[in-house]
ZAKOLLO-405309 format. One record per atom (N, C-alpha, C): residue number from 1; residue in three letters; chain; atom name; x, y, z. Coordinates in pm, whole numbers, plus 50000, padded with zeros to 5 digits. Atoms other than C-alpha are relative to their C-alpha. Last residue first. Example, Ala and Ser with C-alpha at 12.3 -4.5 7.8 and 13.67 -1.06 7.14 Angstrom:
BEGIN
{site 2 Ser A N {49918 49881 49994}} {site 2 Ser A CA {51367 49894 50714}} {site 2 Ser A C {49923 50109 50073}} {site 1 Ala A N {50089 49881 50000}} {site 1 Ala A CA {51230 49550 50780}} {site 1 Ala A C {50090 50120 50000}} 
//
This chain:
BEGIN
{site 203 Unk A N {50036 49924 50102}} {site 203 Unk A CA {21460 07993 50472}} {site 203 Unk A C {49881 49945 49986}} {site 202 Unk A N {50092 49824 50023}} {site 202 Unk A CA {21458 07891 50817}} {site 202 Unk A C {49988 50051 49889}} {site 201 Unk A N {50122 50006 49929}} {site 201 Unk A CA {21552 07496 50780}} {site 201 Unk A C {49887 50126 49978}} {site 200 Unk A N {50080 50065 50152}} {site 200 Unk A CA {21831 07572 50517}} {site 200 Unk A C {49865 49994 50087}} {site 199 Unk A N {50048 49879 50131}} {site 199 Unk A CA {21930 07726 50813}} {site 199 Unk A C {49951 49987 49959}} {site 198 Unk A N {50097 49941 49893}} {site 198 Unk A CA {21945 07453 51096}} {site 198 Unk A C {49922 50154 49892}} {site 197 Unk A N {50136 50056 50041}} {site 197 Unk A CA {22105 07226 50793}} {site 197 Unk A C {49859 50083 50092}} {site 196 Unk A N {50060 50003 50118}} {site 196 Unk A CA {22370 07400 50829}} {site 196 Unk A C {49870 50021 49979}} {site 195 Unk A N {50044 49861 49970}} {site 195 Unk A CA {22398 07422 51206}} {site 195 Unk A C {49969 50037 49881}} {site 194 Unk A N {50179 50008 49926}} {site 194 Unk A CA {22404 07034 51144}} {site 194 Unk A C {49937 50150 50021}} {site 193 Unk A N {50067 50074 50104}} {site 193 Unk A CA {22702 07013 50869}} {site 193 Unk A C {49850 50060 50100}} {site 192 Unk A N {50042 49864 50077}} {site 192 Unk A CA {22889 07270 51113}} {site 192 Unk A C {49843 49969 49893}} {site 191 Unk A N {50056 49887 49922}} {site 191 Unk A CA {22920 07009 51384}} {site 191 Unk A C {49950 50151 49899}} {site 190 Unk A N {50144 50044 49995}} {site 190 Unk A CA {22948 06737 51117}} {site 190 Unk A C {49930 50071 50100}} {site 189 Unk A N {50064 49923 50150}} {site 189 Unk A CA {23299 06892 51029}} {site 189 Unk A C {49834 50015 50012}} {site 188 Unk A N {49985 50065 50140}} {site 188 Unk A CA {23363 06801 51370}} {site 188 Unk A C {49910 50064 49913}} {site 187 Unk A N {50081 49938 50119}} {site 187 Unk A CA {23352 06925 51756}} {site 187 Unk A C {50066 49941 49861}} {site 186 Unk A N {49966 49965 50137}} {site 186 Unk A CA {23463 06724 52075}} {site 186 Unk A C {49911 50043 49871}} {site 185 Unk A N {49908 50150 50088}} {site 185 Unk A CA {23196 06732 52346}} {site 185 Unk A C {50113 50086 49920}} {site 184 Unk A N {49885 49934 49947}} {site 184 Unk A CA {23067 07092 52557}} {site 184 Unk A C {50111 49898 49928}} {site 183 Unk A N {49981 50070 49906}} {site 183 Unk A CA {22743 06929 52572}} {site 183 Unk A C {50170 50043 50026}} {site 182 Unk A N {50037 49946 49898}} {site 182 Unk A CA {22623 07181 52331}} {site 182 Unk A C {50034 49891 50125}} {site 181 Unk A N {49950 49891 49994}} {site 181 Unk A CA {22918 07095 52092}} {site 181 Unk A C {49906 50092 50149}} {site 180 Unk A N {49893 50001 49972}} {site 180 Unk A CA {22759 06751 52087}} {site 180 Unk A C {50100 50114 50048}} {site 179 Unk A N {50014 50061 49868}} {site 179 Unk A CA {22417 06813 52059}} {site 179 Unk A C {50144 49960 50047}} {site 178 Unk A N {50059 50156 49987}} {site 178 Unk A CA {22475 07035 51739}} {site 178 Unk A C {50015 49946 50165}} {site 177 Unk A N {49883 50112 49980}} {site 177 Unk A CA {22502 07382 51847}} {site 177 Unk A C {49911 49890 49966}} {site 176 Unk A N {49955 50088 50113}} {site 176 Unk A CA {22199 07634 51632}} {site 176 Unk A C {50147 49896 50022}} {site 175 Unk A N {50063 50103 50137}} {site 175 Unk A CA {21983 07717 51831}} {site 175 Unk A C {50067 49960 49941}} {site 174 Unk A N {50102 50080 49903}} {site 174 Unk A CA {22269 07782 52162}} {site 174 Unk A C {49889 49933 49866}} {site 173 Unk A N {50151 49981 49976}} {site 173 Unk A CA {22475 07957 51962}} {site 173 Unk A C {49925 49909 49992}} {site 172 Unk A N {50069 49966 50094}} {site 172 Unk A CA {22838 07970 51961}} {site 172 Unk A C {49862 49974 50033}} {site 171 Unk A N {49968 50175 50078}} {site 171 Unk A CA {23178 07817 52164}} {site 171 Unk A C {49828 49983 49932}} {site 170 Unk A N {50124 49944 50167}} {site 170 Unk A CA {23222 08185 52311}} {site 170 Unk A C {50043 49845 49934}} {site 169 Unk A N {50104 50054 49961}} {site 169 Unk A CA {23421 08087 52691}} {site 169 Unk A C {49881 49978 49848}} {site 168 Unk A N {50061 50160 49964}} {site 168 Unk A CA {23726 08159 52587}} {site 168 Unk A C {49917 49954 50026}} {site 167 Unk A N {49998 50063 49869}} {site 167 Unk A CA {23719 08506 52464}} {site 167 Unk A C {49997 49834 49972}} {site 166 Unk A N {50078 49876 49936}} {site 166 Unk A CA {23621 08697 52137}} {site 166 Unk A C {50008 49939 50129}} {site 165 Unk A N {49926 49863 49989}} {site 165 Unk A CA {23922 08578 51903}} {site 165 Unk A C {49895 50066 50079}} {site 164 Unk A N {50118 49935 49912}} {site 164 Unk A CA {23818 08208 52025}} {site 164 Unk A C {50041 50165 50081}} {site 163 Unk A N {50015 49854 50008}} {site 163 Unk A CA {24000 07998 51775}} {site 163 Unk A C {49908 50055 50051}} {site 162 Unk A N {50101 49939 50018}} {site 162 Unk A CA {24067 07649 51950}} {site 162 Unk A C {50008 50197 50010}} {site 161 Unk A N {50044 49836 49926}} {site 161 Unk A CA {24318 07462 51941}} {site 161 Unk A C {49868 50041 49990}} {site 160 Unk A N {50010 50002 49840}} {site 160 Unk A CA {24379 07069 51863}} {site 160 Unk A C {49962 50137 50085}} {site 159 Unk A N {49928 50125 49993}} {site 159 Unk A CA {24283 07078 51457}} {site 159 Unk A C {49973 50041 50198}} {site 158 Unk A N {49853 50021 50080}} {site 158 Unk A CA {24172 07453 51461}} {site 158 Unk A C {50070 49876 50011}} {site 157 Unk A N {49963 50181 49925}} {site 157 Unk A CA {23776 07471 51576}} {site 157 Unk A C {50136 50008 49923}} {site 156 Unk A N {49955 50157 50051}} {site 156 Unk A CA {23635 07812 51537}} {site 156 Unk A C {50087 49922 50084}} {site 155 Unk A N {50028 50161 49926}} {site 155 Unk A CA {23487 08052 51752}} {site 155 Unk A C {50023 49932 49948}} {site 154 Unk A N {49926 49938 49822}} {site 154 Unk A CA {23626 08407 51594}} {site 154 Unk A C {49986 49908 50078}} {site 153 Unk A N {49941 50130 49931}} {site 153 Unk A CA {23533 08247 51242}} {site 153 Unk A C {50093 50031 50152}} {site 152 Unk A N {50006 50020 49895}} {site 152 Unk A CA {23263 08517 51168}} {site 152 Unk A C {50053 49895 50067}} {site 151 Unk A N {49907 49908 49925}} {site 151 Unk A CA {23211 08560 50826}} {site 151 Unk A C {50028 49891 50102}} {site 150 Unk A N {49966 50106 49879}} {site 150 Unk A CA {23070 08268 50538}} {site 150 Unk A C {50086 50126 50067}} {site 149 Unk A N {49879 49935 49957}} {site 149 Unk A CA {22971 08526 50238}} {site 149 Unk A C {50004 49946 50158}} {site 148 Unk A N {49973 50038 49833}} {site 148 Unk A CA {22659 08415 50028}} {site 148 Unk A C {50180 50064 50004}} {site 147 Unk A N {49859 50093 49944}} {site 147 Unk A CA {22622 08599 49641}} {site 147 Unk A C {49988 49964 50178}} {site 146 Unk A N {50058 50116 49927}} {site 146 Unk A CA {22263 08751 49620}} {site 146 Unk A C {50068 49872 50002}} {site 145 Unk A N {50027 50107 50104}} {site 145 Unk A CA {22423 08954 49332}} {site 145 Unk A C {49907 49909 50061}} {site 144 Unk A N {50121 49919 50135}} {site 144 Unk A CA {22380 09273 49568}} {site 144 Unk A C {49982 49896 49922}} {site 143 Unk A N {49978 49870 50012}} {site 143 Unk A CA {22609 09053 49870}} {site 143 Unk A C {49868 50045 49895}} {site 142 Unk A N {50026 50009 50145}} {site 142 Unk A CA {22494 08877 50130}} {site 142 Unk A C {50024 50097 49908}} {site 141 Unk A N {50039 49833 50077}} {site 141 Unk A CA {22658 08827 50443}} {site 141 Unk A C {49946 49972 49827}} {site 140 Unk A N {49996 50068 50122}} {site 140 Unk A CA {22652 08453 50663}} {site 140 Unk A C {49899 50132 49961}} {site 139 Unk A N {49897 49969 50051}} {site 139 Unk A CA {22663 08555 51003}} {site 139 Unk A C {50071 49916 49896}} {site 138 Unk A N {49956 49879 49912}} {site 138 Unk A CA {22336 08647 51134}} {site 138 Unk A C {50174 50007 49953}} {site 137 Unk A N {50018 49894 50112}} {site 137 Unk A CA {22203 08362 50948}} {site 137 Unk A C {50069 50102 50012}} {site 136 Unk A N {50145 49959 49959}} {site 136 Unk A CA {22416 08058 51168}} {site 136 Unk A C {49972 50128 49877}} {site 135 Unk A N {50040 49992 50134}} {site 135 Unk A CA {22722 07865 51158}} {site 135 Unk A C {49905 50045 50015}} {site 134 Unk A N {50113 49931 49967}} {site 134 Unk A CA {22848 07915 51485}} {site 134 Unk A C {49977 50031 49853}} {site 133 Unk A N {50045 50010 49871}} {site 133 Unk A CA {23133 07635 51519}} {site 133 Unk A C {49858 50107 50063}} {site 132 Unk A N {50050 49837 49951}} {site 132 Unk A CA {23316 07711 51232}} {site 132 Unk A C {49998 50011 50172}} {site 131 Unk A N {50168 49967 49986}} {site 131 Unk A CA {23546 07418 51227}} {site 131 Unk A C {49968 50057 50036}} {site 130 Unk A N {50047 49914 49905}} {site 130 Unk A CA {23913 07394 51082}} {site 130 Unk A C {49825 49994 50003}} {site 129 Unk A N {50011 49994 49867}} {site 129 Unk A CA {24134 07141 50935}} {site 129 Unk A C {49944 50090 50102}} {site 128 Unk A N {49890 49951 49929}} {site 128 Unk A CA {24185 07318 50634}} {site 128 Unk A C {50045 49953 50129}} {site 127 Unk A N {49874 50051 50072}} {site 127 Unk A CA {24004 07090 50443}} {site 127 Unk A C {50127 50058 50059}} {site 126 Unk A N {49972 50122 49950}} {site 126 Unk A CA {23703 07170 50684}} {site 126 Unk A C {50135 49966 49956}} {site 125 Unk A N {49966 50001 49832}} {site 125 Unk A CA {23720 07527 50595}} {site 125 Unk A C {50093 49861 50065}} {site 124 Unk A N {49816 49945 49965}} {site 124 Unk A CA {23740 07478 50234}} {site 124 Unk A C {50076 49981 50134}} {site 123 Unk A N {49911 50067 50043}} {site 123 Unk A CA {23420 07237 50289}} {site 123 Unk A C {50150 50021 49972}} {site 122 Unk A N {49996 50072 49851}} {site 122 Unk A CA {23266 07536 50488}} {site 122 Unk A C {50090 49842 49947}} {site 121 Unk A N {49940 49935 49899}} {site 121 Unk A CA {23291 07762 50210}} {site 121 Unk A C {50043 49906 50105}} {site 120 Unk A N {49881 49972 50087}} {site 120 Unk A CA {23150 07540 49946}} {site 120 Unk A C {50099 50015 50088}} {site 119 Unk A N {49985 50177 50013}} {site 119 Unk A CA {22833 07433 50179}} {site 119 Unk A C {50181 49994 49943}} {site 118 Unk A N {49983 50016 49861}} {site 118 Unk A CA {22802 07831 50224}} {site 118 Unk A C {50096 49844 49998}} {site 117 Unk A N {49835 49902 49999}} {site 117 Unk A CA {22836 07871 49846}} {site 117 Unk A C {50012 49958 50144}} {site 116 Unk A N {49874 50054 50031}} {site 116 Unk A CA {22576 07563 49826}} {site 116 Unk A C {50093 50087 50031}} {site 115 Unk A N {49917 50133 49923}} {site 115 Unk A CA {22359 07660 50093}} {site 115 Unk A C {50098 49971 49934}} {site 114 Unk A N {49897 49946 49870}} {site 114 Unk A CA {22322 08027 49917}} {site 114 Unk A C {50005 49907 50096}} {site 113 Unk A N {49878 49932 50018}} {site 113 Unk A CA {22224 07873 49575}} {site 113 Unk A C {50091 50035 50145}} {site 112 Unk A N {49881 50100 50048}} {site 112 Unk A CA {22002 07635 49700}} {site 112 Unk A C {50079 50082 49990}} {site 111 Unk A N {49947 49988 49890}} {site 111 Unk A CA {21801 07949 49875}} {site 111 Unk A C {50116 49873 49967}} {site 110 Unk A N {49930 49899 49906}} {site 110 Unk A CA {21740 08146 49568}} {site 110 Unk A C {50081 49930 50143}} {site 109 Unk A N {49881 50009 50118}} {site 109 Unk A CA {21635 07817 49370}} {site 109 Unk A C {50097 50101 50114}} {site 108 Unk A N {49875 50138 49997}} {site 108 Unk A CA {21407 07719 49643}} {site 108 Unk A C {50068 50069 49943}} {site 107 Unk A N {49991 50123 50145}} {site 107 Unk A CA {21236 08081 49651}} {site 107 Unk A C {50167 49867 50037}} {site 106 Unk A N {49918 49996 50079}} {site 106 Unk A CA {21314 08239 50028}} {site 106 Unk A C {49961 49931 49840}} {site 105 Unk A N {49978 50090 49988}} {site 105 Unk A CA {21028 08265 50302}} {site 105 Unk A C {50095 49999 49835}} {site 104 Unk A N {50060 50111 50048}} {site 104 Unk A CA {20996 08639 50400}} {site 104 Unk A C {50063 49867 49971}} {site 103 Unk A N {50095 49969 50074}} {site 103 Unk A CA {21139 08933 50498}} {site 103 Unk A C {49917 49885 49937}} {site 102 Unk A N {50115 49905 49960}} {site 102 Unk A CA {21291 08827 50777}} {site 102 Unk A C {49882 50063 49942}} {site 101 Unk A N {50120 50119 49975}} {site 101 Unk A CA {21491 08551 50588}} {site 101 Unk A C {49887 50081 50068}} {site 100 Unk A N {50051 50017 50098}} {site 100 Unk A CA {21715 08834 50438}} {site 100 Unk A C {49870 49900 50020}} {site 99 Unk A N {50056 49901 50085}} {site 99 Unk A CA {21782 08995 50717}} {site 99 Unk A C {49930 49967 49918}} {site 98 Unk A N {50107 49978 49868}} {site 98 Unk A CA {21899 08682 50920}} {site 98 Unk A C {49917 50120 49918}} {site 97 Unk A N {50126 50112 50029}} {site 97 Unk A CA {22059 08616 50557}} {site 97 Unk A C {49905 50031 50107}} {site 96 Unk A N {49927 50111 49970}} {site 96 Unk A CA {22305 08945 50601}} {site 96 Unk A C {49875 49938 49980}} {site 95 Unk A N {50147 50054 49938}} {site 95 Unk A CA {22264 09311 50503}} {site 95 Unk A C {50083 49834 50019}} {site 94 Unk A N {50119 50066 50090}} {site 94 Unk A CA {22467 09486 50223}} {site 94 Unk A C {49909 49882 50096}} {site 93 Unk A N {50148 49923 49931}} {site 93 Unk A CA {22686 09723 50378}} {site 93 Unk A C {49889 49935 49916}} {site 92 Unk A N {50136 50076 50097}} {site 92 Unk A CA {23010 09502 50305}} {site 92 Unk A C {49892 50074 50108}} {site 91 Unk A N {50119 49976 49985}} {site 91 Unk A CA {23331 09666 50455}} {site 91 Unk A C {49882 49904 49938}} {site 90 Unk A N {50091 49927 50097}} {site 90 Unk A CA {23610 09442 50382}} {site 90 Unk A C {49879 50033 50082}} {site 89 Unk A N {50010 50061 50065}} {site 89 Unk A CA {23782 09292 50729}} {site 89 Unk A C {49898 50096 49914}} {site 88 Unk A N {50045 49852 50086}} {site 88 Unk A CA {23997 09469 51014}} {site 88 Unk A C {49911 49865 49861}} {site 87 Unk A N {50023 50031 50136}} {site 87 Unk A CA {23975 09303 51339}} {site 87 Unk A C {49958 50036 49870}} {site 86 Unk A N {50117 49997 50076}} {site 86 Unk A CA {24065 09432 51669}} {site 86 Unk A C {50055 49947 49856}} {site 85 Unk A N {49932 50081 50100}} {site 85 Unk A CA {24242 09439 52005}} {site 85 Unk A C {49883 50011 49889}} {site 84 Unk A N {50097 50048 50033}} {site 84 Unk A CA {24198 09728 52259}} {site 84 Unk A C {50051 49922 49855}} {site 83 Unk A N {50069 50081 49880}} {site 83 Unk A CA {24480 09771 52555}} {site 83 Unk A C {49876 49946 49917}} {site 82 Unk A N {50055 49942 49873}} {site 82 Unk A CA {24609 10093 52417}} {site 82 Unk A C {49895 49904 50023}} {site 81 Unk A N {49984 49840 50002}} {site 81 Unk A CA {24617 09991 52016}} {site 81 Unk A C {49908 50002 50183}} {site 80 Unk A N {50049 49954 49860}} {site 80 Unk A CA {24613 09579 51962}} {site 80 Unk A C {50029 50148 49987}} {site 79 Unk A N {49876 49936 49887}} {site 79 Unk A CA {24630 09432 51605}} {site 79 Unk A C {49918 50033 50113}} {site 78 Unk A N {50081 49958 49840}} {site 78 Unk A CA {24450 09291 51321}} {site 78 Unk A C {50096 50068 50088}} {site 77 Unk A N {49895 49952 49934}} {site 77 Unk A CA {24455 09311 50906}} {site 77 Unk A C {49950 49957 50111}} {site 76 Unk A N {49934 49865 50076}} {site 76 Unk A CA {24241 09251 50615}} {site 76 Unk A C {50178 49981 50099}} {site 75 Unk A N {49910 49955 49860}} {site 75 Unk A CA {24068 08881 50752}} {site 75 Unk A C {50117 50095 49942}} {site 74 Unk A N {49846 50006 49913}} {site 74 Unk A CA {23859 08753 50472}} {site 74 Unk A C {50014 50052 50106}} {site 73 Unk A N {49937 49891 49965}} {site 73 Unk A CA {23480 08686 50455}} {site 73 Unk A C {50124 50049 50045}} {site 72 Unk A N {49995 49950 49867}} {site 72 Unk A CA {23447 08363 50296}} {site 72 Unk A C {50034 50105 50008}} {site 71 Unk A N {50173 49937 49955}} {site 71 Unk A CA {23243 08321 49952}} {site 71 Unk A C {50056 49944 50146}} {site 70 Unk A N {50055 49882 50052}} {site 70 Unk A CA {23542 08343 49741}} {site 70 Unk A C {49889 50007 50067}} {site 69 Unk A N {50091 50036 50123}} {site 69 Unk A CA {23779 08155 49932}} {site 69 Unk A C {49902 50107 49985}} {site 68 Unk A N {50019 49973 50178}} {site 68 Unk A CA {24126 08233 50080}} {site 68 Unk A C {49879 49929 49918}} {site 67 Unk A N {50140 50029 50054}} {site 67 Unk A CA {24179 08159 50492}} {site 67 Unk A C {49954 50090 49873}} {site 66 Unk A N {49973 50095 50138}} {site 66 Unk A CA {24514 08240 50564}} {site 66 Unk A C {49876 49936 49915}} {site 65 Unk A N {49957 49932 50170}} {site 65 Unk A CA {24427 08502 50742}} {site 65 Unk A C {50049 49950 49905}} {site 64 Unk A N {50159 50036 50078}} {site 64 Unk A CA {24217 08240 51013}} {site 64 Unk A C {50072 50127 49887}} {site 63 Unk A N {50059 50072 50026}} {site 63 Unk A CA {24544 08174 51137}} {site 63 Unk A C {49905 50012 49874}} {site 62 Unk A N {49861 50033 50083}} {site 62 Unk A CA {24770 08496 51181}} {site 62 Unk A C {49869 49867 49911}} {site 61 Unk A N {50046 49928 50120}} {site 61 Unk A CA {24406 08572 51375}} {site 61 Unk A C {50071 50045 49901}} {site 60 Unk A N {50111 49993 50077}} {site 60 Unk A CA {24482 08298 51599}} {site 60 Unk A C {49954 50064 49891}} {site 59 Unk A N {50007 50143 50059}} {site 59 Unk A CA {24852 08333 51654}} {site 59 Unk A C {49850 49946 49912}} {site 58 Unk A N {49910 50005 50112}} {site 58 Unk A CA {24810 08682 51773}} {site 58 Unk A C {50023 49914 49930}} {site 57 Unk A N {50115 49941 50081}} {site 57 Unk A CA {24464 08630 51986}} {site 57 Unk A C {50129 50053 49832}} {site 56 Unk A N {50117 50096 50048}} {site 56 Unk A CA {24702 08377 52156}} {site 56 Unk A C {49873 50065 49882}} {site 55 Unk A N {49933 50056 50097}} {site 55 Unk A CA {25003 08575 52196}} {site 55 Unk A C {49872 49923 49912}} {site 54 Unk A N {49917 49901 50121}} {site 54 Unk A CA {24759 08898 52352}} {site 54 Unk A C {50097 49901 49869}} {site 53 Unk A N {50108 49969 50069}} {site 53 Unk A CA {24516 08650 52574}} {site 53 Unk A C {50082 50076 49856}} {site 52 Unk A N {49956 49975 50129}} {site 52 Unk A CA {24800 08541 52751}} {site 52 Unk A C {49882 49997 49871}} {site 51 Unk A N {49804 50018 50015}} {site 51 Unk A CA {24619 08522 53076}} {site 51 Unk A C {50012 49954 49849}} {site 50 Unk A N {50014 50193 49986}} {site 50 Unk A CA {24285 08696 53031}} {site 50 Unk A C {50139 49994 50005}} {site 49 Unk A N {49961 50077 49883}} {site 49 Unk A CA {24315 09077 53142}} {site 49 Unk A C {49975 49850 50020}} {site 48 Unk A N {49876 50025 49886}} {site 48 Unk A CA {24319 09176 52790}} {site 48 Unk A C {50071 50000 50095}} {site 47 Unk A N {49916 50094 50057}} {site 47 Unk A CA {23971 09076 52733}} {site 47 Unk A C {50157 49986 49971}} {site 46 Unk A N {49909 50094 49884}} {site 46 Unk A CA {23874 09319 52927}} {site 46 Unk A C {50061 49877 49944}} {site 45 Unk A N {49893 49958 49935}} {site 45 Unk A CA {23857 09592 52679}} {site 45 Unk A C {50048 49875 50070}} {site 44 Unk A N {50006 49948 49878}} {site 44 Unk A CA {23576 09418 52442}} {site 44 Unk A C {50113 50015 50072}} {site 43 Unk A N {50019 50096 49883}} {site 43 Unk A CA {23698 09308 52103}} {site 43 Unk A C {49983 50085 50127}} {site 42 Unk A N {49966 49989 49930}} {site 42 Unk A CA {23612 09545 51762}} {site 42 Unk A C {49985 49952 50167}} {site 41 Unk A N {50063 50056 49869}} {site 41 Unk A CA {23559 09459 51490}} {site 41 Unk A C {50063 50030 50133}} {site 40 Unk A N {49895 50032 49900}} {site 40 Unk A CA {23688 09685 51206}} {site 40 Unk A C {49917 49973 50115}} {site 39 Unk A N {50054 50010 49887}} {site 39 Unk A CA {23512 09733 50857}} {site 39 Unk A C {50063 49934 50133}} {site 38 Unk A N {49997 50129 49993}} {site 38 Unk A CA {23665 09902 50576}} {site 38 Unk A C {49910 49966 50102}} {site 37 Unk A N {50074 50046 49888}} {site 37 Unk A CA {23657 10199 50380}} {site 37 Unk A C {49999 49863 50072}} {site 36 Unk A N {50127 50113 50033}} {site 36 Unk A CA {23923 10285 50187}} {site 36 Unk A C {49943 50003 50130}} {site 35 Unk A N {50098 49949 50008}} {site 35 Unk A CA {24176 10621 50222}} {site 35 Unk A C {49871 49892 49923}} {site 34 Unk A N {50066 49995 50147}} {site 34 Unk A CA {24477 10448 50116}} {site 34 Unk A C {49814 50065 49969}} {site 33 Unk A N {49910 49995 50146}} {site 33 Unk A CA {24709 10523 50384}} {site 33 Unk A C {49913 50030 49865}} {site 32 Unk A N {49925 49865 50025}} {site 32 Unk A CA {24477 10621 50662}} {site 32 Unk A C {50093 49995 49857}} {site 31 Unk A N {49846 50061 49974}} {site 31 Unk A CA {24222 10322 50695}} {site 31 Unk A C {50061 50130 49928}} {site 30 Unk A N {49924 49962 50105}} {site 30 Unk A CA {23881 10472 50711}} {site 30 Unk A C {50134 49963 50018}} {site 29 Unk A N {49850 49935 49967}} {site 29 Unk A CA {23661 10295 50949}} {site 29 Unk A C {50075 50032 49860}} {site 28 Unk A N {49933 49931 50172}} {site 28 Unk A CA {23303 10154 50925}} {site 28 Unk A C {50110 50060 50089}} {site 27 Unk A N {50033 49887 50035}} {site 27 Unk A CA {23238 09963 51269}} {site 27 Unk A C {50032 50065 49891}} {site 26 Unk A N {49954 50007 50127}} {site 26 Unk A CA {23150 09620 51436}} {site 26 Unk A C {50027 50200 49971}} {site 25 Unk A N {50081 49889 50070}} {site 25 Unk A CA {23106 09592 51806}} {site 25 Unk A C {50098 50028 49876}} {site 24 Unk A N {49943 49912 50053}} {site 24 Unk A CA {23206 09261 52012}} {site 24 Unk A C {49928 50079 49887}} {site 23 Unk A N {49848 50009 49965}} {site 23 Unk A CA {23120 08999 52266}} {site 23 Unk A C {50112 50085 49901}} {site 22 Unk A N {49972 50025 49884}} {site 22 Unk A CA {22738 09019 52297}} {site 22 Unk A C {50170 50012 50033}} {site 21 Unk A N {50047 50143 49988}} {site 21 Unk A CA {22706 09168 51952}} {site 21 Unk A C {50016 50004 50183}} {site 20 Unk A N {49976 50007 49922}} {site 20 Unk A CA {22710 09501 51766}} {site 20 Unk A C {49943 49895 50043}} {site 19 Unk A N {50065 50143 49947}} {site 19 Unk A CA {22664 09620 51458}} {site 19 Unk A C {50082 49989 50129}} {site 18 Unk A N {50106 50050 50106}} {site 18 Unk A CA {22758 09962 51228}} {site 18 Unk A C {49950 49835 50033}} {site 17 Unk A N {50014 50177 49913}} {site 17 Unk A CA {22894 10153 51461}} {site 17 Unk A C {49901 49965 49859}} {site 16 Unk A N {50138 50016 49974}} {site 16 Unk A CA {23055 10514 51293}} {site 16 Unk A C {49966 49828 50007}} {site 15 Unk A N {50141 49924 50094}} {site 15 Unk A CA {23329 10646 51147}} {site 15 Unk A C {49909 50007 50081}} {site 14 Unk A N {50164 50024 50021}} {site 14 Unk A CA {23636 10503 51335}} {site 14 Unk A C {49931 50094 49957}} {site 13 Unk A N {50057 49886 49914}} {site 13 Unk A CA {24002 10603 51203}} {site 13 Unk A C {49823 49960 50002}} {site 12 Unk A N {50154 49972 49991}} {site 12 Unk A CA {24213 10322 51113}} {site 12 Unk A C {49916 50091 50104}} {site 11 Unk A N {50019 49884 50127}} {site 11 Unk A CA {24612 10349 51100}} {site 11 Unk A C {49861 49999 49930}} {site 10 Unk A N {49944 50056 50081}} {site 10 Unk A CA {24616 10153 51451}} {site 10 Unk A C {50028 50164 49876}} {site 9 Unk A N {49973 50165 49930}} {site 9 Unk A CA {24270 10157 51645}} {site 9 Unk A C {50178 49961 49872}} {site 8 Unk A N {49909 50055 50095}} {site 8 Unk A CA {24215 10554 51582}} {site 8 Unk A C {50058 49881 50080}} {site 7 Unk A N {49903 50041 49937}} {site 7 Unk A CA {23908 10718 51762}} {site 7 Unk A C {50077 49922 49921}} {site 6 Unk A N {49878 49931 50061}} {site 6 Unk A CA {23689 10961 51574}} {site 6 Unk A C {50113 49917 50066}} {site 5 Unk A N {50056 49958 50149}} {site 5 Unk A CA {23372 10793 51786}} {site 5 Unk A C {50138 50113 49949}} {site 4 Unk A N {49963 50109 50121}} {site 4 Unk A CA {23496 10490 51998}} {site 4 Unk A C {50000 50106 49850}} {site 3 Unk A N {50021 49886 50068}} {site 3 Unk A CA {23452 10585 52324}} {site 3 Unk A C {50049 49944 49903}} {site 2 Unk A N {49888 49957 50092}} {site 2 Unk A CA {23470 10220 52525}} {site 2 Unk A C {49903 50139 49879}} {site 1 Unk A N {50058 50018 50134}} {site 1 Unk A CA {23248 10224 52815}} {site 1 Unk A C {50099 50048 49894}} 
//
């Protein structure tokens, strides 16, 4: 079991867990130079005993840091430290849509707004040649304005590659693949278009 508490991934010192998934655990961290808070994902150990798991998770998350819009969640920094690889991206302690839909059923106006930024987001994406591939509430952050915030491109689609900074096998969630993606098919813009629309559904 990875120990994690005061442990340093780099020139980040963990705090404290602040989420956790099937294929990796989120956590506040203080980055040493400038004394900010951030948030650093962190990939399960075995993942580097895949074969070339280390150029590939290097190339990938070179990738998705080029990624520049205002309602995606950047990509700070990443690296490996003693065998564990990780992802550094702005803290945000402000909750996410799965959160937000829990409490109840959304006002239209409230929920247009956060398809279009999403809708926004995901059209950058596409332009880049890239597809999410787990468009879903759980990862799509909100902030205090009730601004959207597109995270979680660790399963995307890159022209012929595929970004899959949490393993090879992670190709996203079961409610929400279009029928194509759950058949294991080629994926398209129109793979994200439908996990979309799986939202807009739940508000």
């Amino acid at each position: 079991m990875y120990k994690w508490r005061d442990h340093k991934l780099g020139k980040y010192t963990l705090v404290s867990r602040i989420g956790s998934g099937g294929m990796a655990s989120v956590f506040k961290a203080i980055e040493d130079d400038t004394e900010q808070e951030v948030a650093v994902k962190v990939l399960p150990p075995w993942l580097d005993e895949e074969e070339n798991f280390q150029p590939r998770f290097e190339r990938e998350a070179a990738i998705l840091m080029r990624l520049h819009h205002p309602h995606i969640v950047p990509i700070l920094n990443f690296g490996m430290e003693e065998g564990i690889y990780y992802i550094v991206m702005p803290l945000m302690e402000i909750g996410t849509l799965r959160e937000r839909i829990r409490k109840g059923p959304l006002k239209p106006e409230e929920g247009a707004h956060i398809i279009r930024q999403i809708a926004e987001a995901l059209q950058y994406a596409h332009d880049a040649g890239m597809v999410h591939r787990d468009v879903k509430p759980a990862n799509i952050l909100m902030d205090i304005e009730g601004n959207a915030w597109l995270s979680d491109f660790g399963t995307a689609h890159v022209g012929d590659a595929t970004v899959s900074l949490t393993g090879s096998n992670v190709i996203g969630t079961p409610q929400y693949m279009a029928p194509e993606q759950a058949r294991g098919e080629a994926v398209s813009d129109k793979t994200d278009v439908y996990a979309l629309g799986i939202v807009l559904y739940q508000m």
